[in-house]
C-alpha positions as CSV (number, residue, x, y, z in Angstrom):
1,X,-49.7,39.2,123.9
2,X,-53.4,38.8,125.7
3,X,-55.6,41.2,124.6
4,X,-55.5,44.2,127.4
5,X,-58.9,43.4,128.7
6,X,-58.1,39.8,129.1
7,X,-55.2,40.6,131.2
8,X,-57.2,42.7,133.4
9,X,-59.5,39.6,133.9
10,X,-57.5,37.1,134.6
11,X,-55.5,39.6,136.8
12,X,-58.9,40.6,138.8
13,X,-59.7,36.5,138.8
14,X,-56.4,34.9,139.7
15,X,-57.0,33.4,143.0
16,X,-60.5,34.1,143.5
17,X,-62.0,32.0,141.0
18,X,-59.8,28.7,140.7
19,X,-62.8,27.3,142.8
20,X,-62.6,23.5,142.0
21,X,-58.9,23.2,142.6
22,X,-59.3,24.8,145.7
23,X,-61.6,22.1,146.5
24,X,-58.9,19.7,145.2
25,X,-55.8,20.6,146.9
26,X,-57.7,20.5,150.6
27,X,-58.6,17.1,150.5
28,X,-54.7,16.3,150.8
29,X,-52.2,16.9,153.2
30,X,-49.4,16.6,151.1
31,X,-50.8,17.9,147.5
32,X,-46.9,17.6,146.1
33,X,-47.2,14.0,146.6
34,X,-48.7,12.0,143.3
35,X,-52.0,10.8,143.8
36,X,-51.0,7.3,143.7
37,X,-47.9,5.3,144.6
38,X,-46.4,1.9,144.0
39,X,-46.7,-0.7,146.6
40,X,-43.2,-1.2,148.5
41,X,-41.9,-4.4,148.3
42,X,-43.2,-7.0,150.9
43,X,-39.3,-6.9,153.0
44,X,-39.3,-2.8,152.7
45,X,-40.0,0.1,155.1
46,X,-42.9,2.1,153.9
47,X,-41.7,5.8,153.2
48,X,-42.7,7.9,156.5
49,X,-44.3,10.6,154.9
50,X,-46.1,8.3,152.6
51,X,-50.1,9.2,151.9
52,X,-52.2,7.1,153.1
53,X,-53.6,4.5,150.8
54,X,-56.9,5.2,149.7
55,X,-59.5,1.8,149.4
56,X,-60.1,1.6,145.7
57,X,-64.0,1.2,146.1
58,X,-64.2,4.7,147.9
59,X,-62.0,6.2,145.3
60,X,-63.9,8.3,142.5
61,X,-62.7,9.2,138.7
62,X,-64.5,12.3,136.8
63,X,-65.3,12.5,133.7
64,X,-65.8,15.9,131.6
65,X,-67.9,15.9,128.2
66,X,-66.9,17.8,125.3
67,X,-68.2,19.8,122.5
68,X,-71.6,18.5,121.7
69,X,-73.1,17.6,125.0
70,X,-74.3,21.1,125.0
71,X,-77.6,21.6,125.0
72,X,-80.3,25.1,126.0
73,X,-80.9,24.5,129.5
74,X,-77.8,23.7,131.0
75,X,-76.4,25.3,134.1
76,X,-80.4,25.7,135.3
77,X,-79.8,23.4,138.1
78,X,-76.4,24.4,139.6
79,X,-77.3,28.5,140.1
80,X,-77.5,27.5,143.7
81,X,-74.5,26.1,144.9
82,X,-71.6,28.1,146.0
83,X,-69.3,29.9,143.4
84,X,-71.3,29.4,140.3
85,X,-72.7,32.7,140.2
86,X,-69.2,34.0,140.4
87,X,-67.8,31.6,137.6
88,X,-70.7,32.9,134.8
89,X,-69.9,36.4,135.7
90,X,-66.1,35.9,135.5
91,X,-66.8,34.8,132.2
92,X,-69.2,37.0,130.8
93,X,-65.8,39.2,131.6
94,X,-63.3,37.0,129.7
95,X,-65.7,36.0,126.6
96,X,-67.5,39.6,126.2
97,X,-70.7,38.0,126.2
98,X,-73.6,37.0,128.8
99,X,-72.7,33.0,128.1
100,X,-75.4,32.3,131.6
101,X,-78.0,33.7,129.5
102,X,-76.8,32.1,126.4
103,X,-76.6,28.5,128.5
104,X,-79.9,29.0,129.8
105,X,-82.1,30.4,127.0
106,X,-80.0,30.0,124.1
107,X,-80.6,30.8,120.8
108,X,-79.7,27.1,120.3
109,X,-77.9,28.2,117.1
110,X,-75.6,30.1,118.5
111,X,-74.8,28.0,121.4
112,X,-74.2,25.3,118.9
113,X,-71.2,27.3,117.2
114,X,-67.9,26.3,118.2
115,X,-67.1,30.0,120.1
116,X,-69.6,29.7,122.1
117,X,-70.4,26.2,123.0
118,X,-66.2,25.5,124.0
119,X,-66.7,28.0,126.9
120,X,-70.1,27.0,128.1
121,X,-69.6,23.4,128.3
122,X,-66.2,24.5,130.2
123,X,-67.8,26.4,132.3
124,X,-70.8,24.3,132.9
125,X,-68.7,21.3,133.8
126,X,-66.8,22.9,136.3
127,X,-70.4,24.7,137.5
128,X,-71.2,20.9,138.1
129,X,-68.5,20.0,140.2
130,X,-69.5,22.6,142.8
131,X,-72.2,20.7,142.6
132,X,-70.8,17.4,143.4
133,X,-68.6,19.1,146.0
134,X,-71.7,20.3,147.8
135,X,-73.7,17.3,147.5
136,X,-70.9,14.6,148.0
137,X,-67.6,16.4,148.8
138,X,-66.3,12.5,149.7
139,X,-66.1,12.5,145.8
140,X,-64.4,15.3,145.6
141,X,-61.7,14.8,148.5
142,X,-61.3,10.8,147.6
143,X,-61.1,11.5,143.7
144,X,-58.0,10.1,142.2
145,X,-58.3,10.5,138.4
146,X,-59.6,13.0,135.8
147,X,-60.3,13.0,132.0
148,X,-62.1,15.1,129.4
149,X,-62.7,14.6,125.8
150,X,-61.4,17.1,123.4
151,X,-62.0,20.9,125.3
152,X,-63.1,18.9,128.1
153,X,-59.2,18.0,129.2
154,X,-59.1,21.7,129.8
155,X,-61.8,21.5,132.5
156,X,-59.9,18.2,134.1
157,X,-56.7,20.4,134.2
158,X,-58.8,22.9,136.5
159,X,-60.2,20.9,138.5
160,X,-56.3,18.7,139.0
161,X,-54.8,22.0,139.7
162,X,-52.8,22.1,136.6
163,X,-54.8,25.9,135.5
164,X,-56.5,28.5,137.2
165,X,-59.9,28.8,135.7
166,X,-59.6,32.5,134.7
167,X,-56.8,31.5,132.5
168,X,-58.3,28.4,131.3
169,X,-61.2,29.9,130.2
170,X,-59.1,32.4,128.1
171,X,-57.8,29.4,126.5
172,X,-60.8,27.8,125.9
173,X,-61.9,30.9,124.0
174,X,-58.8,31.8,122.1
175,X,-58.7,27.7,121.1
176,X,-62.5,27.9,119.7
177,X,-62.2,30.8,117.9
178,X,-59.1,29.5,115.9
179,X,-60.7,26.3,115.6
180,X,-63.9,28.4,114.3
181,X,-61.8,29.8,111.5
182,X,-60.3,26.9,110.8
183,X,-63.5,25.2,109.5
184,X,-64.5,28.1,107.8
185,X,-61.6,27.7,105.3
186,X,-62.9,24.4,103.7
187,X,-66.2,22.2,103.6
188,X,-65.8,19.6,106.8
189,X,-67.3,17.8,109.1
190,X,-67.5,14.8,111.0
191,X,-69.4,11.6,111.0
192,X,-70.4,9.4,113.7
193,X,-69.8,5.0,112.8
194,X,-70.9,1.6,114.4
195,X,-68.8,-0.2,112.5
196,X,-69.5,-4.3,112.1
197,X,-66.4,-6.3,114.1
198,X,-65.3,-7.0,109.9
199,X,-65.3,-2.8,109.4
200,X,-61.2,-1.6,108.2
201,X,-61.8,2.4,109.3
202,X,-58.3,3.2,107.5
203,X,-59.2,1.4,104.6
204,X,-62.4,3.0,103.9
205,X,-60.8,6.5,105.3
206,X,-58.3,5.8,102.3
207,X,-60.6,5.3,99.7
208,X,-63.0,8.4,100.4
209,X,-59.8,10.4,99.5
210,X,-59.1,8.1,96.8
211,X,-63.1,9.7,95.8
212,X,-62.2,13.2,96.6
213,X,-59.1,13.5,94.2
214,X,-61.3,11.9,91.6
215,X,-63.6,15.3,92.3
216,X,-59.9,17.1,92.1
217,X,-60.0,18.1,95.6
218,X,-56.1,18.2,96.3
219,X,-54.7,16.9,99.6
220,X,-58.2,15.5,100.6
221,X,-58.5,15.0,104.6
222,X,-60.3,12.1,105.5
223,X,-59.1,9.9,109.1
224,X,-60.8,8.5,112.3
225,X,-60.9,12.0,114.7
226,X,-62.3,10.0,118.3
227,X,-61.8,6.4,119.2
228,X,-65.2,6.2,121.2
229,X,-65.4,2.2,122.0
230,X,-65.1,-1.0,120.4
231,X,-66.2,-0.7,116.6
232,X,-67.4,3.1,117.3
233,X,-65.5,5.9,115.7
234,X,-66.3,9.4,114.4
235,X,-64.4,10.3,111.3
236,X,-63.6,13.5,110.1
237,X,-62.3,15.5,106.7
238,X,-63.3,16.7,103.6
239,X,-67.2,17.1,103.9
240,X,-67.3,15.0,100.0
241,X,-65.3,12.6,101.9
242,X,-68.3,11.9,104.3
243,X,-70.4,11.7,101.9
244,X,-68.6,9.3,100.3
245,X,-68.7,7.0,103.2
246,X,-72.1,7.3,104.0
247,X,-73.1,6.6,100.8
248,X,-71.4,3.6,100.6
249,X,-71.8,2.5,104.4
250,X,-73.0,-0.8,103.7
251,X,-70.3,-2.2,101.6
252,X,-67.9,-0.7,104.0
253,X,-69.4,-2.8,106.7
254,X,-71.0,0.2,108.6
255,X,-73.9,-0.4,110.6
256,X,-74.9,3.3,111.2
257,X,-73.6,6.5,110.2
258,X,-74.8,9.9,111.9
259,X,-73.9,13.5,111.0
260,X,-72.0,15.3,113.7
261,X,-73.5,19.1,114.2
262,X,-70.6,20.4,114.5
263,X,-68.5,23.1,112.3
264,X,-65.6,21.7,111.0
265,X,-62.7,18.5,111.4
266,X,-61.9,18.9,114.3
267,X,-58.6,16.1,115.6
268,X,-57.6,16.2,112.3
269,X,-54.8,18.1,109.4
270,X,-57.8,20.3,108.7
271,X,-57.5,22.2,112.3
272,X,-53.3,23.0,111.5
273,X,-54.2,26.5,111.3
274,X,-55.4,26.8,115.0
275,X,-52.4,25.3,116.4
276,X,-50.4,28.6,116.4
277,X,-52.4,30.6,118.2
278,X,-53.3,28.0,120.6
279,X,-49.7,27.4,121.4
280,X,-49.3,30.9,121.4
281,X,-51.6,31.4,124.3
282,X,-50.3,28.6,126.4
283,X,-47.1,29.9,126.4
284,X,-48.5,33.3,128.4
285,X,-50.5,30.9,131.4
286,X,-49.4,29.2,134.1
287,X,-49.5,25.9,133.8
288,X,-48.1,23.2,136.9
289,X,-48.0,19.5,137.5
290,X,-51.5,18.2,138.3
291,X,-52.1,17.3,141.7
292,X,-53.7,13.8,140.4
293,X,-53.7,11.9,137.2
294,X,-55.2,13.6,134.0
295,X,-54.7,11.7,131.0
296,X,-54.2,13.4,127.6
297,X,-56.6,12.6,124.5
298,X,-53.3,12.4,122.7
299,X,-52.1,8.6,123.4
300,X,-54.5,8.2,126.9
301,X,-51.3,8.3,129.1
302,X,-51.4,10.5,132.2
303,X,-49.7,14.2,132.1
304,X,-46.2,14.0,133.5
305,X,-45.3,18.1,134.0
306,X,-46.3,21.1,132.6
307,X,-44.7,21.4,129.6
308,X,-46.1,17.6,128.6
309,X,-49.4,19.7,128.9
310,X,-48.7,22.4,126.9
311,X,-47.3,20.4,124.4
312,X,-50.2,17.8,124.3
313,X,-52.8,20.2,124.1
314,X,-51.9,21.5,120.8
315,X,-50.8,18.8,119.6
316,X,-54.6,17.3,120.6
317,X,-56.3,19.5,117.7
318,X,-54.7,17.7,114.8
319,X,-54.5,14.2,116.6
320,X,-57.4,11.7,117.3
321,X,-59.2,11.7,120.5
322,X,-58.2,8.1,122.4
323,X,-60.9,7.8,124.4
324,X,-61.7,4.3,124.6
325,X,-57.7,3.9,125.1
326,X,-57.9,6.4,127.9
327,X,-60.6,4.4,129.5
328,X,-58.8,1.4,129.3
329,X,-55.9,3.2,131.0
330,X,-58.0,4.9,133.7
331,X,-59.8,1.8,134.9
332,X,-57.5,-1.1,133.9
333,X,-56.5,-3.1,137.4
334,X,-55.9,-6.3,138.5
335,X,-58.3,-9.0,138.7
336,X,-60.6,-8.6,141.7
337,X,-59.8,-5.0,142.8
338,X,-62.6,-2.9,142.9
339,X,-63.5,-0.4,140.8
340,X,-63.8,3.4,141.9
341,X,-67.1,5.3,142.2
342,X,-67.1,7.5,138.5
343,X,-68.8,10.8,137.9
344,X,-69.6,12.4,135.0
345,X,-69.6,16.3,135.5
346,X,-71.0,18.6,132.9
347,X,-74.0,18.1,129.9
348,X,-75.3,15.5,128.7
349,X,-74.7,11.4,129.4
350,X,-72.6,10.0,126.1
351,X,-69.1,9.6,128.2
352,X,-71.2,6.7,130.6
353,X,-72.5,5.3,127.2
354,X,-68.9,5.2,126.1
355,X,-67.9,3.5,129.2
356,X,-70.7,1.5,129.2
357,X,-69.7,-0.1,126.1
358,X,-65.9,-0.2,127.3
359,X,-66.2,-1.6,130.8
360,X,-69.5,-3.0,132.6
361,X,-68.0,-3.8,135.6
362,X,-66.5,0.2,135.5
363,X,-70.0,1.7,134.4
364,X,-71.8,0.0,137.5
365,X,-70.5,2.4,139.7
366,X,-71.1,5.1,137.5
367,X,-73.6,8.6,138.3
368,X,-74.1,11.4,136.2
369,X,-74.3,14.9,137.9
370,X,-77.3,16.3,136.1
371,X,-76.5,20.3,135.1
372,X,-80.3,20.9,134.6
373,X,-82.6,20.3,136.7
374,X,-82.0,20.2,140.2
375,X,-83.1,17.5,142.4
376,X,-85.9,19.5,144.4
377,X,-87.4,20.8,141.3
């Protein structure tokens, strides 16, 4: 069960403080209606109550960073705009802890661990949608898709109307702190690669485990956690695994190789233990349909109900992060057809520099809603 005070939280919060689906579910007048329908065929009647068609060059996609965007700082430039305020104390509520404070003058240690840096890049992302709203609500009202990498989907599934952000948060937090224990149970990590076109990531994933039962390390853990873009992967597992790889980048065709600072595996075996109680909590929040597409880190396909949510969240801490699939998914169209205005909403800039190496013709309609500094500053 929720621990008591949680219950009172989210209790005190439910409909006061699911701010950015509020913001969503006005700019339709039929919100049951999926966000986007197939043309009818050339000889048909329209449906009646069909919505209109929206022009795919006013049409806007966000995009919501995950852990390791976070940086001291954050959050300085949105204090201003409507609801904020309310959403950091809400959450100093749910988390026990001043996480504004934390956000804006760290220690950066402890905003880099896992319990702490979930919720504030959660929170901070949604902080920056209010932003958006109040600077461009056209963005807001004419947005059409959603996706965030790793505890970033949970902050897409607010904003779609899928969670109330009381009750996402909670998740968030019970989901980092089992992930936190998790990493704590063996040496991991995970390891950023620019591989050359030639690169075989299985193949050299194989043979680092290959190295780590020569050690005597039993089960070794050692696979590709985030498909970021073409020839760019981050690779998680046994921490002798890594250095395995690194130390032997070049004759596994890797260009570069870069230290995630981060605590643990995360998408991989190594982060079983966290399922449970992540599964556990979902079970005890509501969770609907979402109003428009979010697509799951899972397999990059769009959420269908509520119970493919719950199911593809968990399933999302063991499994690799598909982001350059979901990319491909979110912006693939026929040739000719505009491409929709895409904002990225929360710390940091490495989801444009993904996209950027996925799709040009996607990333030249792209903005980043800064979380920092504020544009009169």
């Amino acid at each position: 069960m929720l621990a008591s005070v949680g219950v009172r939280v989210l209790a005190a919060s439910r409909g006061k403080v699911s701010l950015v689906s509020v913001s969503r579910r006005l700019c339709s007048k039929h919100p049951e209606t999926p966000a986007s329908l197939p043309d009818p065929l050339p000889d048909s009647e329209p449906p009646k109550q069909r919505r209109p068609k929206k022009d795919p060059a006013e049409c806007s996609v966000l995009l919501f960073p995950g852990q390791g965007s976070q940086f001291v700082g954050m959050g300085r430039g949105l204090l201003q705009y409507p609801n904020v305020k309310e959403m950091f104390t809400v959450a100093q509520k749910i988390l026990g802890y001043d996480l504004l404070s934390l956000c804006l003058q760290g220690p950066e240690e402890e905003l880099q661990r896992t319990v702490h840096c979930q919720p504030a890049v959660f929170v901070t992302s949604l902080a920056a949608v209010e932003r958006l709203n109040h600077e461009n609500p056209k963005a807001i009202e004419m947005c059409v898709a959603a996706a965030g990498f790793s505890v970033g989907e949970f902050a897409a599934l607010v904003f779609s109307g899928a969670m109330n952000f009381a009750e996402a948060l909670y998740v968030v937090k019970i989901r980092a702190e089992a992930m936190q224990r998790a990493s704590e149970l063996v040496p991991s990590g995970m390891l950023s690669v620019v591989g050359r076109p030639q690169a075989q990531y299985k193949h050299a994933c194989l043979q680092a485990k290959e190295h780590c039962m020569s050690l005597g390390i039993e089960e070794p853990v050692c696979s590709v956690a985030n498909y970021l873009f073409p020839d760019g992967r981050v690779i998680a597992g046994h921490q002798q695994a890594l250095d395995f790889l690194q130390q032997n980048s070049r004759r596994l065709q890797f260009m570069r190789t870069k230290p995630l600072l981060v605590s643990g595996a995360f998408h991989t075996k190594l982060m079983e233990s966290a399922t449970e109680p992540l599964r556990e909590v979902l079970r005890q929040v509501e969770v609907r349909r979402p109003d428009i597409n979010v697509y799951s880190n899972v397999d990059g396909k769009r959420y269908m109900n509520e119970k493919h949510v719950r199911r593809q969240l968990v399933t999302q801490l063991v499994s690799p992060v598909k982001w350059e699939q979901t990319l491909h998914e979110i912006y693939e169209r026929m040739h000719g057809k505009k491409f929709p205005y895409t904002y990225e909403v929360g710390p940091g800039n490495q989801l444009g520099a993904t996209l950027q190496r996925c799709n040009m013709k996607a990333f030249k309609t792209y903005e980043h809603v800064d979380v920092a500094i504020h544009e009169e500053d």
